[in-house]
Backbone as a printed PyTorch tensor [residue, N CA C, xyz], in Angstrom:
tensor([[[-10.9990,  11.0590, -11.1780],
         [-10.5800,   9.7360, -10.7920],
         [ -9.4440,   9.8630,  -9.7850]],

        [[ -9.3310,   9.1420,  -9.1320],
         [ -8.2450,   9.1770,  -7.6250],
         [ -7.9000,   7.9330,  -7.7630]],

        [[ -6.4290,   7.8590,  -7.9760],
         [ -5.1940,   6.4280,  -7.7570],
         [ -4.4850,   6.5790,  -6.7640]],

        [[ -4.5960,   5.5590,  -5.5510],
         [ -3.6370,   5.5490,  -4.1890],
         [ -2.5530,   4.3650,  -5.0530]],

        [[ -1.2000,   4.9110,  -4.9520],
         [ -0.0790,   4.5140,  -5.1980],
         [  0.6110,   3.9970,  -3.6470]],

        [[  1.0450,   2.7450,  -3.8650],
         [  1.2010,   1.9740,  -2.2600],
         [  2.8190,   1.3110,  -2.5050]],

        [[  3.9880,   2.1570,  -2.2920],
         [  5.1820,   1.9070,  -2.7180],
         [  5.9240,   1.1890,  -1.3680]],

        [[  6.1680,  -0.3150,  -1.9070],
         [  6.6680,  -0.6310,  -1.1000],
         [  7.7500,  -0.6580,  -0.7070]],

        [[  8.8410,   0.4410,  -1.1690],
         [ 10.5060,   0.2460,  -1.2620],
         [ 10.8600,   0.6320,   0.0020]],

        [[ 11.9560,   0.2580,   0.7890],
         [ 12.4240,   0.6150,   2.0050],
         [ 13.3900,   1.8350,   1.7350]],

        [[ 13.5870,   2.4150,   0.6910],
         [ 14.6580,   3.3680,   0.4400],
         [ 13.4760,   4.4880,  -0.1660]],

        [[ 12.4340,   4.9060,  -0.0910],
         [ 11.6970,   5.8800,  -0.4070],
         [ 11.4150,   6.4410,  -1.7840]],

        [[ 11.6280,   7.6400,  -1.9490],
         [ 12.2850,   8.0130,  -3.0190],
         [ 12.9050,   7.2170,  -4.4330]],

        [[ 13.4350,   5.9780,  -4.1690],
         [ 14.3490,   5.5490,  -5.7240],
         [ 14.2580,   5.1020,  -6.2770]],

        [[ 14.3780,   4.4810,  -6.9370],
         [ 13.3180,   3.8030,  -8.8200],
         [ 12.2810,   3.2570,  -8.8010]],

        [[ 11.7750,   2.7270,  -7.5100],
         [ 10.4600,   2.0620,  -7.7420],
         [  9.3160,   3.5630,  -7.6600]],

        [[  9.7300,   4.2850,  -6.9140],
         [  9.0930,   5.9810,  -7.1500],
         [  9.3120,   6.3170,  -8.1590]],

        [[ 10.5140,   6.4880,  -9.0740],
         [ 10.4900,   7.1880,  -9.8350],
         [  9.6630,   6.4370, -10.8850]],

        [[  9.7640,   5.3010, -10.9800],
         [  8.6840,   4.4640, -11.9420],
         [  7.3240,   4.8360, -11.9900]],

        [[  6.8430,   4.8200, -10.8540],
         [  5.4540,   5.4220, -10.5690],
         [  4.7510,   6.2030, -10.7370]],

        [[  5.8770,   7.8330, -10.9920],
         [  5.9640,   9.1860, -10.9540],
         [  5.8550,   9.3590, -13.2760]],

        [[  6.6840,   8.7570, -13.4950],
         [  6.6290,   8.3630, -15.2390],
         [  5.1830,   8.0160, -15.3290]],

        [[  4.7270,   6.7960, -14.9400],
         [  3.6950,   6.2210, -15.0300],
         [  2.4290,   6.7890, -14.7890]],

        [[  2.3400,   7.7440, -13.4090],
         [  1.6290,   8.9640, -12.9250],
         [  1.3130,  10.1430, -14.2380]],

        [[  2.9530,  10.3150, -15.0550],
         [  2.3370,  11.4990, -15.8460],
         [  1.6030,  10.7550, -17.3880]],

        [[  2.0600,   9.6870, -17.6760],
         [  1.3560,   8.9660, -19.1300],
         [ -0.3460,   9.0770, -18.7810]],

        [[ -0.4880,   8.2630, -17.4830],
         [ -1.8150,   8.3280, -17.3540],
         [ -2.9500,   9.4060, -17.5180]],

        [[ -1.7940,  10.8630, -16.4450],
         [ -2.3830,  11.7940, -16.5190],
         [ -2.5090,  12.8540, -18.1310]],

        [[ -1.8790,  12.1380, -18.9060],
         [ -2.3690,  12.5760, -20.5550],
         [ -3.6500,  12.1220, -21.0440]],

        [[ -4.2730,  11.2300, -20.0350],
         [ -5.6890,  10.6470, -20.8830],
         [ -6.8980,  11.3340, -20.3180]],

        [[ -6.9250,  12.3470, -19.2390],
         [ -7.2940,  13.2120, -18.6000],
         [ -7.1680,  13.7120, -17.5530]],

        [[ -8.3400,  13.7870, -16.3060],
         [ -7.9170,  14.0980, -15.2290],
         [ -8.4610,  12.8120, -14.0320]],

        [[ -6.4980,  13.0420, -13.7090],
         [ -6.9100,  11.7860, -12.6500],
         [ -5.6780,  12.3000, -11.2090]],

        [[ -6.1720,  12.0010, -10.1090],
         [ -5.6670,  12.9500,  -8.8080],
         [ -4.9570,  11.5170,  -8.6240]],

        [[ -3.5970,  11.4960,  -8.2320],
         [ -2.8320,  10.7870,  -7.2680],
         [ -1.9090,  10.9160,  -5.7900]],

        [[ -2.3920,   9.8970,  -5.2840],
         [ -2.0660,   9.8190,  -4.0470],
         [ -1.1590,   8.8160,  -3.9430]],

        [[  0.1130,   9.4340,  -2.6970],
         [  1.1550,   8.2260,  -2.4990],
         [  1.1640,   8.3590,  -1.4170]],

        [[  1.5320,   6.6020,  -1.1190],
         [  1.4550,   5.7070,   0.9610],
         [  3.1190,   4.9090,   0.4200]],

        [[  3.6200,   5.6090,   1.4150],
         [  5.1800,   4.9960,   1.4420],
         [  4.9220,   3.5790,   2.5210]],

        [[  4.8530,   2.8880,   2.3870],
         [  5.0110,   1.4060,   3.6110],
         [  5.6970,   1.8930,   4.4450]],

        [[  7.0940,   2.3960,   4.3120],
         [  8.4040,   2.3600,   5.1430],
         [  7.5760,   3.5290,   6.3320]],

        [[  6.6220,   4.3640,   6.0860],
         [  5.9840,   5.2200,   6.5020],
         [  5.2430,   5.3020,   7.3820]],

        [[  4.6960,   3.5960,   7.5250],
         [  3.2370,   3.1520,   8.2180],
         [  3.6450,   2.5650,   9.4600]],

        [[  2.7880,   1.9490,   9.9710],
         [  2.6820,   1.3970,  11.2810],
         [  2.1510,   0.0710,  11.1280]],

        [[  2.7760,  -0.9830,  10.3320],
         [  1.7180,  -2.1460,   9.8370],
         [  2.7080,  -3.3790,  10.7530]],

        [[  1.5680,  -3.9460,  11.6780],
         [  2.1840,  -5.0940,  12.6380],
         [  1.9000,  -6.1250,  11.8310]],

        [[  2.7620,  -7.2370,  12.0940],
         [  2.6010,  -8.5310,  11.7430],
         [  1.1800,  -9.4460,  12.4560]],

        [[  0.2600, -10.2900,  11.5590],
         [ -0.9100, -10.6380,  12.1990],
         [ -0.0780, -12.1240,  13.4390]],

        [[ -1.0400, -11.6170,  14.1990],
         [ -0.3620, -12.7980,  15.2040],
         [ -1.0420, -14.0010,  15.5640]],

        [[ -1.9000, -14.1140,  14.2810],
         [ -2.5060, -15.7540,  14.2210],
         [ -3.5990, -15.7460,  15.4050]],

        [[ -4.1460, -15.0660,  16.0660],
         [ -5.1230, -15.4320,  16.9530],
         [ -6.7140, -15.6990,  16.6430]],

        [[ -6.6280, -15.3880,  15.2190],
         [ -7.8950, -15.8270,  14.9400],
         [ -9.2130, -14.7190,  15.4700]],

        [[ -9.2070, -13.8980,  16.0360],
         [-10.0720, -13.1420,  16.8180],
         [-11.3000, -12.6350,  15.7100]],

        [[-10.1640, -11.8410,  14.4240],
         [-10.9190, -11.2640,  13.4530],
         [-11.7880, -12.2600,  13.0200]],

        [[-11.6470, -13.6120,  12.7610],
         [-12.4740, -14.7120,  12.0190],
         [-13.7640, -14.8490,  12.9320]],

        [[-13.4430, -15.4980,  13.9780],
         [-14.2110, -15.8420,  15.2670],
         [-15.3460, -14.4530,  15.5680]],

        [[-14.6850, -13.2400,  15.8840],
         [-15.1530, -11.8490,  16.8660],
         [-15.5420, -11.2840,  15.5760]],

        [[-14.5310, -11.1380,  14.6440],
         [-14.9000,  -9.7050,  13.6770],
         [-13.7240,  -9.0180,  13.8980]],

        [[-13.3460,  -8.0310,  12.4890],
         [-12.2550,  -7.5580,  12.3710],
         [-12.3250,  -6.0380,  13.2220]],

        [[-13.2530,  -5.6470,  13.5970],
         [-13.1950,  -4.6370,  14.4380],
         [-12.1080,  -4.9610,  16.3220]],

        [[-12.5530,  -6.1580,  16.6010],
         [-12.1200,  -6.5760,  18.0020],
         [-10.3360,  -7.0610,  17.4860]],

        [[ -9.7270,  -6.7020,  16.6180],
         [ -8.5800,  -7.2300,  16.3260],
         [ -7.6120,  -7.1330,  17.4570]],

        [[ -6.4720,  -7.2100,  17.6850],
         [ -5.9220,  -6.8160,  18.6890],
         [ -5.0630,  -5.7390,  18.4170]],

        [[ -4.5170,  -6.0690,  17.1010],
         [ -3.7470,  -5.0980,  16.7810],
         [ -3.9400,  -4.0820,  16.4040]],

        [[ -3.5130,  -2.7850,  17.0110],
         [ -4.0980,  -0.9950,  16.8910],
         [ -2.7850,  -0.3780,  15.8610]],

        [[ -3.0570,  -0.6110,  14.3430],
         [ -1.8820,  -0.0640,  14.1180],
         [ -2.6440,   0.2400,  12.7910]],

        [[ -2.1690,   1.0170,  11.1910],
         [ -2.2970,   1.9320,  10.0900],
         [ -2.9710,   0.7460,   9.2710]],

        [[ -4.0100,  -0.3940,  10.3060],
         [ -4.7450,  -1.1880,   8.4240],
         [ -5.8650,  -0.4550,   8.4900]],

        [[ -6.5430,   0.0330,   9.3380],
         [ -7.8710,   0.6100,   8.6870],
         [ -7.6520,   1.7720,   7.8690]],

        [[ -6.6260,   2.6640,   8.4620],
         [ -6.1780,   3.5510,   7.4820],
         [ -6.0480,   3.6390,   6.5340]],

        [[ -5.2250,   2.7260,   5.8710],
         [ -4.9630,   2.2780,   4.4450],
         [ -5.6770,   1.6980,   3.9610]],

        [[ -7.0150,   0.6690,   4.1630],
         [ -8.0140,   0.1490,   3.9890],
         [ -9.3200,   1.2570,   3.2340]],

        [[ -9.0090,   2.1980,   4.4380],
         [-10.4550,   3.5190,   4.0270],
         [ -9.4250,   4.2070,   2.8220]],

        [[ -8.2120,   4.3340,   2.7780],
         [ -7.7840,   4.7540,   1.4500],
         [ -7.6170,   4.1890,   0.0950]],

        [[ -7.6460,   2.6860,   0.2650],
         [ -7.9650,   1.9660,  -1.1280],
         [ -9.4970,   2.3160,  -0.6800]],

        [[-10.2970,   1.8520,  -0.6320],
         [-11.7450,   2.1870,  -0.8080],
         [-12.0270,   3.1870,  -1.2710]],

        [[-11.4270,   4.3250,  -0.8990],
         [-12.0710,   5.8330,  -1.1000],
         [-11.2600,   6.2200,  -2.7040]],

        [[-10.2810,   5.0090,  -3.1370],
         [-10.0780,   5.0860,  -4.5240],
         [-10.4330,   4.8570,  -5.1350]],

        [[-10.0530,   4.9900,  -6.6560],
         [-11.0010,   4.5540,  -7.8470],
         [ -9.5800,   3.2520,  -8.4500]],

        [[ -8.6510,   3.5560,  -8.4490],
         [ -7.6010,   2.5870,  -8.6590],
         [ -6.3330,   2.7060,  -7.5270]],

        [[ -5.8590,   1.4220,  -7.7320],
         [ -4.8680,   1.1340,  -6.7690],
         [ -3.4070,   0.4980,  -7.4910]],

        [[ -2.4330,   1.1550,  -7.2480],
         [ -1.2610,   0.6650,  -7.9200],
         [ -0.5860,   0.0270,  -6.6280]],

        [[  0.3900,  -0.4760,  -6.7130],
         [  0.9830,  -1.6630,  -6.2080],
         [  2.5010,  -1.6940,  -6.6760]],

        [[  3.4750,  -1.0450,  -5.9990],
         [  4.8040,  -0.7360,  -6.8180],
         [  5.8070,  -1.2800,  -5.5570]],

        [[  6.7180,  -2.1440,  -6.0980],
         [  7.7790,  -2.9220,  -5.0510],
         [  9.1770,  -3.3070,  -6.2900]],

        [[  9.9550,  -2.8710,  -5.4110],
         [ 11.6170,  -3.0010,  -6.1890],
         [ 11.3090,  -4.8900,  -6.0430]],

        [[ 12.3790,  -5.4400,  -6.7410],
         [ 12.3720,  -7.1260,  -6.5500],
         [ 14.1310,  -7.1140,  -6.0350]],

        [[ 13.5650,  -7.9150,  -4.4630],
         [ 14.8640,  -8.4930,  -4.4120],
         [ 15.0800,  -9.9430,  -3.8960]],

        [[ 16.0250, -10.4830,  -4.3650],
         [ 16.1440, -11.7260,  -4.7340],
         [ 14.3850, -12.0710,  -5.3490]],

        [[ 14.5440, -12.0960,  -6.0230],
         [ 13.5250, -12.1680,  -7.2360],
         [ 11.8840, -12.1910,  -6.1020]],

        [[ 11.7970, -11.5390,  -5.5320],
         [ 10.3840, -11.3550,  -4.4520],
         [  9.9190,  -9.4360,  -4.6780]],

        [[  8.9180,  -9.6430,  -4.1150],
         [  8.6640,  -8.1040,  -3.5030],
         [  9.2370,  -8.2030,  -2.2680]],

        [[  9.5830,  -6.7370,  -1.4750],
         [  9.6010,  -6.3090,  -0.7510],
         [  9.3190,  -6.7270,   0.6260]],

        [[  9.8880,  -7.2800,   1.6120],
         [  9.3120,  -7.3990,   3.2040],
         [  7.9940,  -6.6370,   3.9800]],

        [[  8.6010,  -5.4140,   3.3660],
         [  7.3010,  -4.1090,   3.7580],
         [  5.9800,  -4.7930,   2.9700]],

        [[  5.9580,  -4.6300,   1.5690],
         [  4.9750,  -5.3990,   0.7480],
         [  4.3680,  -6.6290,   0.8410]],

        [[  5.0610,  -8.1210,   1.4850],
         [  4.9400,  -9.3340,   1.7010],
         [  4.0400,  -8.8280,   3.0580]],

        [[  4.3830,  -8.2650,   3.7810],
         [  3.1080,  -7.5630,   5.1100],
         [  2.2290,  -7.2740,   5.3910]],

        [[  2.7000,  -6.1070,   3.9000],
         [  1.1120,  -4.7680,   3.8830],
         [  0.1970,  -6.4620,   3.1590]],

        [[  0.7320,  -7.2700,   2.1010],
         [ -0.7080,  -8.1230,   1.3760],
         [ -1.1070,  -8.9640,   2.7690]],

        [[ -0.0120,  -9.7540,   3.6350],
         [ -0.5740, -10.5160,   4.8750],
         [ -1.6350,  -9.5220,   5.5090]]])
């Protein structure tokens, strides 16, 4: 089994990782399961700029050339997907509020 872990903290490394990393080894007591981690702070993810193209054209003609298909063919090519973001002022993450837009 393969879990892409998608951490959205802007500081890398610090409790919302280390949460993940705990959570990573409980799971891995129920057998064998391979994990993978995508730091946000890491990527190349533009803001959509409302043009509608993908709706109209198709998401191939997008305009924007930046890390969604990437990360797209890596949830797919998983079997689970975790979703890990520190809360501030009681929200997820900027990086995270992005990667879901």
């Amino acid at each position: 089994m393969k879990v892409l872990v998608i951490v959205g903290s802007s500081r890398g490394k610090g409790n919302t990782y280390k949460v993940t990393k705990q959570l990573e080894e409980k799971i891995k007591e129920l057998g064998d399961v391979e994990f993978k981690y995508l730091f946000l702070k890491e990527t190349n993810l533009e803001q959509c700029r409302g043009c509608f193209t993908c709706v109209t054209r198709g998401e191939h003609l997008c305009p924007i050339k930046d890390d969604r298909a990437k990360i797209e063919e890596q949830m797919l090519n998983s079997d689970g997907v975790i979703f890990a973001s520190p809360v501030y002022v009681y929200n997820i993450t900027a990086l995270m509020k992005n990667f879901i837009d």
